[in-house]
C-alpha positions in Angstrom: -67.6 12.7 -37.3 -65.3 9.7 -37.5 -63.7 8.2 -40.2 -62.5 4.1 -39.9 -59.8 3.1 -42.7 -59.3 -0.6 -42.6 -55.4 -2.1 -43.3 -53.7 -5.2 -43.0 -50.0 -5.6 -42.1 -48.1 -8.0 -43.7 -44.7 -9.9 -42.1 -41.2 -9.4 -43.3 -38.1 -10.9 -42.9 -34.9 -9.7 -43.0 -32.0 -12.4 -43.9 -28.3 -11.1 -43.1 -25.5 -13.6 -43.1 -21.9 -13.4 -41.2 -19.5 -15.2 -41.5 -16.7 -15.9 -39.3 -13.9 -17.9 -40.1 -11.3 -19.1 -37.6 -9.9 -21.1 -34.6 -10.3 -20.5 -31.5 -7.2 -21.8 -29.6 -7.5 -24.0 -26.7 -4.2 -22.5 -25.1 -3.1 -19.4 -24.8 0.5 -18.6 -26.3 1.1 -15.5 -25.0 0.9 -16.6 -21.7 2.3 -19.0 -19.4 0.5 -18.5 -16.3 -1.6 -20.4 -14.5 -4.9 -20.3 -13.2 -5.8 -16.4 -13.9 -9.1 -15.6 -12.2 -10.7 -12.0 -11.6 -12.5 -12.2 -8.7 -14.8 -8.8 -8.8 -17.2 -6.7 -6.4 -20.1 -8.3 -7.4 -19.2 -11.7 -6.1 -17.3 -10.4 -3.1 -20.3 -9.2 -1.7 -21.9 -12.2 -2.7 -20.2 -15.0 -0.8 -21.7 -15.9 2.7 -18.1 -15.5 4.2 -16.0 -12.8 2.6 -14.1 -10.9 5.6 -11.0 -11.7 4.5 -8.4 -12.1 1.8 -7.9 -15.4 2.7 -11.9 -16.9 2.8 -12.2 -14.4 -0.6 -9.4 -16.4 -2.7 -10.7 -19.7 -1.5 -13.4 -19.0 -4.2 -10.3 -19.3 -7.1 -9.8 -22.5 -8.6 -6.3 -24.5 -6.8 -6.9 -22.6 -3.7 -7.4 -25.2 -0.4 -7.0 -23.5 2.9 -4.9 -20.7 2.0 -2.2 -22.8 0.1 -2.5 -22.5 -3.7 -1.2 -24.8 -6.1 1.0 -26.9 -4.2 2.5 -24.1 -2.0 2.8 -25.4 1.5 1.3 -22.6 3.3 -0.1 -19.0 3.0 3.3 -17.6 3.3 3.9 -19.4 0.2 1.7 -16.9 -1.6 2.3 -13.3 -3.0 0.0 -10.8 -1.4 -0.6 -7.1 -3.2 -2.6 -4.5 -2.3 -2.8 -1.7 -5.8 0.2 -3.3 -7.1 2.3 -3.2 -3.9 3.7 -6.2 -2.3 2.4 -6.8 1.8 3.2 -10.3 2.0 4.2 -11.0 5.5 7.4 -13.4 6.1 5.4 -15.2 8.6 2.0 -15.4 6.8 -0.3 -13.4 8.8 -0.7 -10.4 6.5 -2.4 -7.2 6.9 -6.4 -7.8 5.7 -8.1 -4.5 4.7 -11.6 -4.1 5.0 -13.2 -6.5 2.0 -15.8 -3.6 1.1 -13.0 -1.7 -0.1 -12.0 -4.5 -2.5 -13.1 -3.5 -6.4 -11.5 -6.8 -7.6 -8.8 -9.5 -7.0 -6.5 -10.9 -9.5 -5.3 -14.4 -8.8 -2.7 -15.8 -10.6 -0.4 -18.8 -10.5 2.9 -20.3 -11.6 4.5 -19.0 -14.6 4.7 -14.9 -14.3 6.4 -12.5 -16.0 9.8 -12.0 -14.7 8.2 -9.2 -12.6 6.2 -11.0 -10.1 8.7 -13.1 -8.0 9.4 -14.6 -4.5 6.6 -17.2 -4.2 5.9 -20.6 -4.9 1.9 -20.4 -4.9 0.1 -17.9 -6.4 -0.2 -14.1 -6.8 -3.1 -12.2 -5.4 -3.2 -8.6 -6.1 -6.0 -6.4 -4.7 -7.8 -3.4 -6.8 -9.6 -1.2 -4.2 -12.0 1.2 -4.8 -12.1 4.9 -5.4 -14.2 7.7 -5.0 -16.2 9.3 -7.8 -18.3 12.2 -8.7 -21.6 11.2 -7.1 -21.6 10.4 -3.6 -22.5 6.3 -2.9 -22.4 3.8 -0.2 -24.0 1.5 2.0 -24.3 -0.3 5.4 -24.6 -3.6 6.4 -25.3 -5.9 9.2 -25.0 -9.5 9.7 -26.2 -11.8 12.2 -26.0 -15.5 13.1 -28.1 -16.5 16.5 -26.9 -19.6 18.9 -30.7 -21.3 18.2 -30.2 -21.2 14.6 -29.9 -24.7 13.4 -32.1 -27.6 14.1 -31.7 -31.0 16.5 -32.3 -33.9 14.7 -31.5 -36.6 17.5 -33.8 -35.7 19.9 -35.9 -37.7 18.6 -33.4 -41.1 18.3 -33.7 -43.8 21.5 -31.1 -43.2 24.3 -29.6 -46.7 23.6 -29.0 -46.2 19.9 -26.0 -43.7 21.5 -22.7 -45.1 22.1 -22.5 -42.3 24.1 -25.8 -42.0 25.8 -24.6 -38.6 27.3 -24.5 -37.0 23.9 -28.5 -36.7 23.5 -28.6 -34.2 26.1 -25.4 -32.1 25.0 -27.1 -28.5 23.8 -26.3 -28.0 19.9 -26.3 -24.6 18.6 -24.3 -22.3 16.1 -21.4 -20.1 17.3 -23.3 -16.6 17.8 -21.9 -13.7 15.9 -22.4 -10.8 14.5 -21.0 -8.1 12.2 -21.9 -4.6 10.8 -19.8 -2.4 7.6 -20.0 0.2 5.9 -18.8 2.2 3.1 -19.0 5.8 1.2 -17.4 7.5 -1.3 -17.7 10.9 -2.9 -16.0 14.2 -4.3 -14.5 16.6 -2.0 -13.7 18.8 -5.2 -15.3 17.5 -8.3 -13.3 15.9 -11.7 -9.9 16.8 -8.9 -10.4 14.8 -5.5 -12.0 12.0 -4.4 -12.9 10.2 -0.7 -13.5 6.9 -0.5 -14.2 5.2 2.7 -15.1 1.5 4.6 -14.9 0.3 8.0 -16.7 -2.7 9.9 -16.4 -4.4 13.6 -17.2 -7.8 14.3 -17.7 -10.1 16.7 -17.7 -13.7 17.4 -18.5 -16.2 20.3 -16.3 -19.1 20.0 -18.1 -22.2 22.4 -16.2 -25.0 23.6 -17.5 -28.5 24.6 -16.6 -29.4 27.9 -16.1 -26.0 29.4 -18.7 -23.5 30.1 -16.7 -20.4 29.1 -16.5 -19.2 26.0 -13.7 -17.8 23.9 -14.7 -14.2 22.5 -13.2 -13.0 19.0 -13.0 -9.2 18.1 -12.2 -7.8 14.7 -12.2 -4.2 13.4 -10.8 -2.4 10.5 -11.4 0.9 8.8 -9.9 1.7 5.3 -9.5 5.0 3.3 -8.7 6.4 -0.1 -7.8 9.8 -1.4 -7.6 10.0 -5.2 -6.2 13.2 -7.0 -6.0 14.4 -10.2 -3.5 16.1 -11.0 -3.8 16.8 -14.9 -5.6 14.9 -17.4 -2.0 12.5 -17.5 -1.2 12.3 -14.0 -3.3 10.7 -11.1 -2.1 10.3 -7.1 -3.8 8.3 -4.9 -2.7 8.0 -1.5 -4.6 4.7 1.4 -4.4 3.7 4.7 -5.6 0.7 6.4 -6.2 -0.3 10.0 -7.1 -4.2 11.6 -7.2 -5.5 14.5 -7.8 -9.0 15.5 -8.4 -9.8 19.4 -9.0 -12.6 20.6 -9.5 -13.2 24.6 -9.0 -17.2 26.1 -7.4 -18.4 23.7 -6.5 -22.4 23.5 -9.3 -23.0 26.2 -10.5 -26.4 26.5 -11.3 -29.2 29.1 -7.2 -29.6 28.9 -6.7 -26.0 29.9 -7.8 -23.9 32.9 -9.1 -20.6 32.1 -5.8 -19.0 33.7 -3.4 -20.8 31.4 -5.0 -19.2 28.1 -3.3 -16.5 26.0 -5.1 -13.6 24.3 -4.3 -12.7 20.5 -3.4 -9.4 19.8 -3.0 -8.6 15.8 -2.7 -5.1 14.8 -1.6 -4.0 11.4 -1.1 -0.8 9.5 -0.6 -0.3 5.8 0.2 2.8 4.2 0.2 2.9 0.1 1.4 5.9 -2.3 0.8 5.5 -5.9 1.5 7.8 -8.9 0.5 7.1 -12.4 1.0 9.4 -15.3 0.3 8.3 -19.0 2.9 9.4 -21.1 1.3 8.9 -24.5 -1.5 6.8 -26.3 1.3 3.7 -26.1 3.5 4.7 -23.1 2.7 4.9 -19.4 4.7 4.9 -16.2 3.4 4.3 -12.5 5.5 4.8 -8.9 4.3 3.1 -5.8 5.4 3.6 -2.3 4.0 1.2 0.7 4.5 0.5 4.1 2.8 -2.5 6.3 3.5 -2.8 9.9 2.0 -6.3 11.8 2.4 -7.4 15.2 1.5 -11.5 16.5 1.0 -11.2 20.0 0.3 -14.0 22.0 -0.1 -12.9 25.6 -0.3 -15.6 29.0 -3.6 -14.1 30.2 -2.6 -14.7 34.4 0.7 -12.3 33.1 4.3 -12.4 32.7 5.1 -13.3 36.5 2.6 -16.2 37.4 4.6 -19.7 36.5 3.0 -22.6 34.3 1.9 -25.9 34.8 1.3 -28.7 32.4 1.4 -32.6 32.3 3.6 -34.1 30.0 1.3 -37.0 29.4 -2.0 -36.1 30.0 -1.7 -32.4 27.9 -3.3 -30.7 31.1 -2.1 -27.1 31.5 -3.0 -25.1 34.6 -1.6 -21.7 36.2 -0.7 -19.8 33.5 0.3 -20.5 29.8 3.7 -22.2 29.4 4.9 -19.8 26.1 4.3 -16.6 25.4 5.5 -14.9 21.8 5.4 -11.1 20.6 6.4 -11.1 17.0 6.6 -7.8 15.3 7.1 -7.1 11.7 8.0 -3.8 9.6 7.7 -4.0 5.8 8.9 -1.0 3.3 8.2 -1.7 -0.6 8.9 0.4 -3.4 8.5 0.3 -7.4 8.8 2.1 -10.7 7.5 0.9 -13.7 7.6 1.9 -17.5 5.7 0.3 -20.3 5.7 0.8 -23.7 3.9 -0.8 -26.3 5.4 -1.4 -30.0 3.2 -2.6 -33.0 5.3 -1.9 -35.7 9.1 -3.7 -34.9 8.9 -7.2 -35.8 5.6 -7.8 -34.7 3.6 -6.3 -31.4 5.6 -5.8 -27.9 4.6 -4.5 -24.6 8.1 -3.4 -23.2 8.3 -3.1 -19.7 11.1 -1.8 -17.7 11.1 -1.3 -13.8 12.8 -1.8 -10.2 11.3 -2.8 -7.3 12.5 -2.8 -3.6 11.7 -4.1 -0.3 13.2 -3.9 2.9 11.7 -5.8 6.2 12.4 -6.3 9.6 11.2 -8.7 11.7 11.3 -8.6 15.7 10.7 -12.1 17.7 10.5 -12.5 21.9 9.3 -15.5 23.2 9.8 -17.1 26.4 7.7 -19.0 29.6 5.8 -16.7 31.9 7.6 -15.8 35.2 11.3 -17.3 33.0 10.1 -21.1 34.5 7.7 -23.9 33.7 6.8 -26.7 35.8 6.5 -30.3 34.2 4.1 -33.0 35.7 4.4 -36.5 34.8 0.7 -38.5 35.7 0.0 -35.4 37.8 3.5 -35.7 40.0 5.9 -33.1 40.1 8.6 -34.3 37.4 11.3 -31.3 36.5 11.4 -27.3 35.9 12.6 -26.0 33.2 13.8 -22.6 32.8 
């Protein structure tokens, strides 16, 4: 037995008004910096070239080749890493794996009185933590020699001014690269691992030479966090890269003998201790260490002389300069903040010192203490 009951529905509309009245300012009166950008995870991991601080912040608005607004160089620019200062004196600063990144702050002229000693822009690095639940992934990226196409073959020889160039094989500089990272409890809600390393490598070709200049990069990065209390969290990372680079400055001007090989190692060491004192009050400690060495060695060694043509450019024997430049940077901070909504208005009082010590070892010199000058490939003078 069935039973069919026929309805119609009918439509209904719901009418509900808000109004918001207001401006909304065009500038910002509580701030005078410049240029504040957030550059997160998400589009970290989405640029095609992200290894490295530097090819990251290139992404922020006023950033052209390192040098942000108007600063001459990279060493013009603040470099942080969870609040504590790395920058480097000489610009080449310790790079920690970019998997590791959760965001980066970029800001420019016109800080607070705490951010200081820079003429470009700030860049501070958040980087990630472990949590509760274990995560993490791998990755590997490839770019083959044959991997672009040749659209002259196809164009008459004469049309060249340089007929040559139709046979010259084109191709992309081969490379590849593979990172990871992980993260997880080791006791849950009290310590967490975090973890992220990668090696890569690149095949640098050179026209006019058959050799080819071979680029190495590796770097691991890890992250304890600990709770102590509900208040009080310790986190404690260290980082590890290494940039080699073997025949260096090779080219139709300079034998493979009178090359140099890069050696960069760095090391960076970061304590950090916040504890929140109440709903408005909170004070933080941070403790860091960074420790990078510039080596540029004459590949044929320290005793084999140079040679090199003052007007031509042609260098043969060995390289004529050699430079070992090693720097060790100690940074230290403690803030307190306190925020007041009640005294004349709203505040956000900070108080803090920070401190930084570096030292900064150069040696430089020619290979065997001499170098021979050639002038129009005659013997002209030594110099040692």
């Amino acid at each position: 037995m069935s039973l069919t009951v026929d309805f119609k529905m009918t439509q209904s509309t719901v009418k509900e008004q808000v109004l918001v009245i207001g401006e909304s300012p065009t500038i910002d009166i509580k701030s005078s910096a410049s240029g504040i950008m957030i550059i997160t995870d998400n589009l970290i991991r989405a640029l095609p070239n992200s290894t490295s601080i530097g090819k990251i912040l290139e992404a922020a608005p006023g950033i052209d080749g390192y040098a942000a607004y108007g600063g001459g160089t990279t060493a013009s620019n603040a470099y942080q890493i969870d609040g504590v200062d790395i920058t480097n004196p000489w610009g080449d600063t310790v790079s920690p794996e970019y998997r590791s990144f959760k965001e980066i702050s970029s800001q420019g002229l016109g800080l607070p009185a705490e951010y200081g000693a820079f003429t470009g822009a700030v860049f501070n690095a958040i980087t990630k933590s472990g949590s509760n639940k274990f995560h993490g992934q791998m990755e590997f990226n490839f770019q083959g020699e044959k991997w672009n196409s040749n659209n002259i073959s196809s164009i008459p020889e004469e049309n060249f001014v340089t007929p040559e160039v139709k046979d010259t094989p084109f191709g992309t500089n081969p490379n590849w690269d593979i990172g990871f990272d992980l993260g997880g409890p080791i006791f849950k809600d009290k310590l967490w691992f975090y973890l992220s390393g990668s090696y890569s490598r690149y095949k640098n070709k050179i026209l006019g030479v058959e050799e080819e200049s071979i680029q190495k990069i590796g770097k691991i990065f890890g992250k304890l966090t600990f709770l102590v209390n509900a208040p009080n969290r310790i986190s404690f990372n260290y980082s590890f890269d290494d940039n080699v680079t073997d025949d260096y400055r090779y080219s139709p001007l300079v034998t493979a003998e009178a090359c140099v090989d890069l050696e960069n190692p760095g090391n960076l060491f970061n304590l950090n201790w916040t504890s929140i004192l109440s709903q408005n009050s909170f004070f933080e400690m941070k403790f860091g260490y960074t420790s990078k060495e510039i080596n540029t060695l004459p590949s044929s060694g320290y005793d084999t002389p140079a040679y090199r043509d003052l007007v031509t450019g042609e260098n043969w024997g060995n390289s004529y300069w050699w430079l070992e430049i090693d720097s060790d940077i100690f940074s230290g901070l403690g803030h307190f903040s306190h925020y007041v909504s009640d005294f004349f208005g709203s505040h956000d009082l900070k108080f803090g010192i920070d401190a930084r010590y570096e030292e900064v070892k150069i040696v430089q010199g020619f290979p065997s203490g001499s170098i021979y000058y050639y002038y129009y490939g005659s013997p002209y003078i030594k110099l040692e």
